[in-house]
Backbone bond lengths (Angstrom), bond angles and torsions (degrees), N, CA, C in turn:
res aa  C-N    CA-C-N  psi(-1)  N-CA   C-N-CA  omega(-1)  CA-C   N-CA-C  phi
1 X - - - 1.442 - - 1.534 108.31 -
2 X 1.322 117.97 122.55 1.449 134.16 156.75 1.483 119.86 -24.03
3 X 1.527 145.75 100.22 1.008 129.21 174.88 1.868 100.53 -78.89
4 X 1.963 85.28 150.88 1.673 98.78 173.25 1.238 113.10 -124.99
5 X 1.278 113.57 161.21 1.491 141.93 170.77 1.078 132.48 -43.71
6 X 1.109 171.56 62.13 1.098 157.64 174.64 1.726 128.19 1.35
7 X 1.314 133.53 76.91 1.731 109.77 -169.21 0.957 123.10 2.71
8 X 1.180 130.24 152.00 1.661 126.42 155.48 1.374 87.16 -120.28
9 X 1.372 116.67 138.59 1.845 119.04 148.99 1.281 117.86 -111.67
10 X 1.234 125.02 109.12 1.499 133.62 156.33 1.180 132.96 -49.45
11 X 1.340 142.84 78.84 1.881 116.39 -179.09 1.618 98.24 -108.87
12 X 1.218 114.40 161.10 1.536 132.74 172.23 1.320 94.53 -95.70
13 X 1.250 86.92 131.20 2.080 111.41 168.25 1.864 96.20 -118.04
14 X 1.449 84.49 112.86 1.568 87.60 163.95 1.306 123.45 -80.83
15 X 1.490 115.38 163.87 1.604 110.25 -178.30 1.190 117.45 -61.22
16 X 1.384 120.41 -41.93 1.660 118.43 -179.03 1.335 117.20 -31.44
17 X 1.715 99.69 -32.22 1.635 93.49 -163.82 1.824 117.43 -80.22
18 X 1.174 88.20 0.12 1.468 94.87 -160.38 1.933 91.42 -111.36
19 X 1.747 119.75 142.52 1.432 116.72 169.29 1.824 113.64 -75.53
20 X 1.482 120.28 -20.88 1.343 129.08 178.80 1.629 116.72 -166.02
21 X 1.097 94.16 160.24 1.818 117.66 -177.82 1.811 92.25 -40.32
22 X 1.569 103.40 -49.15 1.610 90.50 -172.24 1.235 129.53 -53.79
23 X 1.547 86.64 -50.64 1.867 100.16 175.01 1.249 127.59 -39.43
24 X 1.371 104.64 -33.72 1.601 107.92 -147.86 1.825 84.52 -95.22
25 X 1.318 130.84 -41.03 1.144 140.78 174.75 1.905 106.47 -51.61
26 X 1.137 88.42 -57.15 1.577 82.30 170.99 1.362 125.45 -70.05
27 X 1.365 129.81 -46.59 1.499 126.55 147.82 1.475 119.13 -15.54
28 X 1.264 115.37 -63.94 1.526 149.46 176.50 1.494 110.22 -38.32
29 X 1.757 113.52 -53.06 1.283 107.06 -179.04 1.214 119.69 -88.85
30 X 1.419 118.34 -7.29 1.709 118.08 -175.32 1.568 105.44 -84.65
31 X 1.543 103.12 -35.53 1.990 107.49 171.67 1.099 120.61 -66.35
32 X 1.493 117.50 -7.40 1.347 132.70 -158.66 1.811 106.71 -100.11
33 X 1.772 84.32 -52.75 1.527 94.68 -165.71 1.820 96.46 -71.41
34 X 1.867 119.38 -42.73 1.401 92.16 178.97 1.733 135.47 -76.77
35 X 1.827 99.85 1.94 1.543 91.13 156.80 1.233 122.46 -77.74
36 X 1.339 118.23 -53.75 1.418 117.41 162.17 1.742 127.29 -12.29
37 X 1.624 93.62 -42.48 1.735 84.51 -168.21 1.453 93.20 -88.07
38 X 1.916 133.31 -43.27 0.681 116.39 -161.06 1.880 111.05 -65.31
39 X 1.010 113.11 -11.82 1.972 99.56 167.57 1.600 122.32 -101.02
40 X 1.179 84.65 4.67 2.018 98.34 164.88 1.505 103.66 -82.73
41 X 1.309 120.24 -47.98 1.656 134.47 -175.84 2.067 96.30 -67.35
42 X 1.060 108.18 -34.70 1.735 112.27 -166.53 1.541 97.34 -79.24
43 X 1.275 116.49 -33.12 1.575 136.71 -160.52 1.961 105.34 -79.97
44 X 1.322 68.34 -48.03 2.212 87.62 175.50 1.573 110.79 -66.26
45 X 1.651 107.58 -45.23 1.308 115.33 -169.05 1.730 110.80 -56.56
46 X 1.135 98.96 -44.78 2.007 129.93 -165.93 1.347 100.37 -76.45
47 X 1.672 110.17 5.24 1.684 86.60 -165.52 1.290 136.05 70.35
48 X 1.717 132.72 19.47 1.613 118.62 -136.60 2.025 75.32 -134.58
49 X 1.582 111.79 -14.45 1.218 115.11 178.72 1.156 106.28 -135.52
50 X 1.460 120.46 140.83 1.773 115.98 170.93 1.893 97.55 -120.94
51 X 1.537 116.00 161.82 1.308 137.54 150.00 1.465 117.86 -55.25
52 X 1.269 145.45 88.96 0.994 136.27 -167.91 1.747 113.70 -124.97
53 X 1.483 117.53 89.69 1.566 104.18 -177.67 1.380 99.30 91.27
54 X 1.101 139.41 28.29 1.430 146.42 -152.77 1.472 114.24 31.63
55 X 0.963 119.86 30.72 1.736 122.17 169.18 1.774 110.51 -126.02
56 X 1.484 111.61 138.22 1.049 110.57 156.37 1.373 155.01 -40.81
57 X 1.629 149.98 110.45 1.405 105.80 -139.80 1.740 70.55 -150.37
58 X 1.595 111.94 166.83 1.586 108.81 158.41 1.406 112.12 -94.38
59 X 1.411 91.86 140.13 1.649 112.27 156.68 1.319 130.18 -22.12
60 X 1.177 152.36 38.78 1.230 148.98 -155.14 1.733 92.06 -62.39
């Protein structure tokens, strides 16, 4: 069986929306960090990552 991808969704955030470079950077890492976990949690679920030593590691 073919392994798959996970979606990716792209949207453009224009600058307007944001008051500064920081903001938008900080915005940026909190959307970032909760996709991140949610395909670490999808990754763990599937078996494709285990807990090992209290660190994350792949499945070999």
């Amino acid at each position: 069986m073919a392994r798959t991808s996970p979606q990716i969704k792209i949207q453009e955030i224009f600058g307007d929306d944001s008051a500064s470079l920081a903001d938008a950077q900080r915005s940026a890492r909190v959307l970032i960090a909760f996709d991140l976990a949610k395909v670490m949690r999808q990754m763990l679920d599937a078996g494709l990552l285990i807990v090992r030593d209290g660190r994350i590691v792949p499945n070999r």
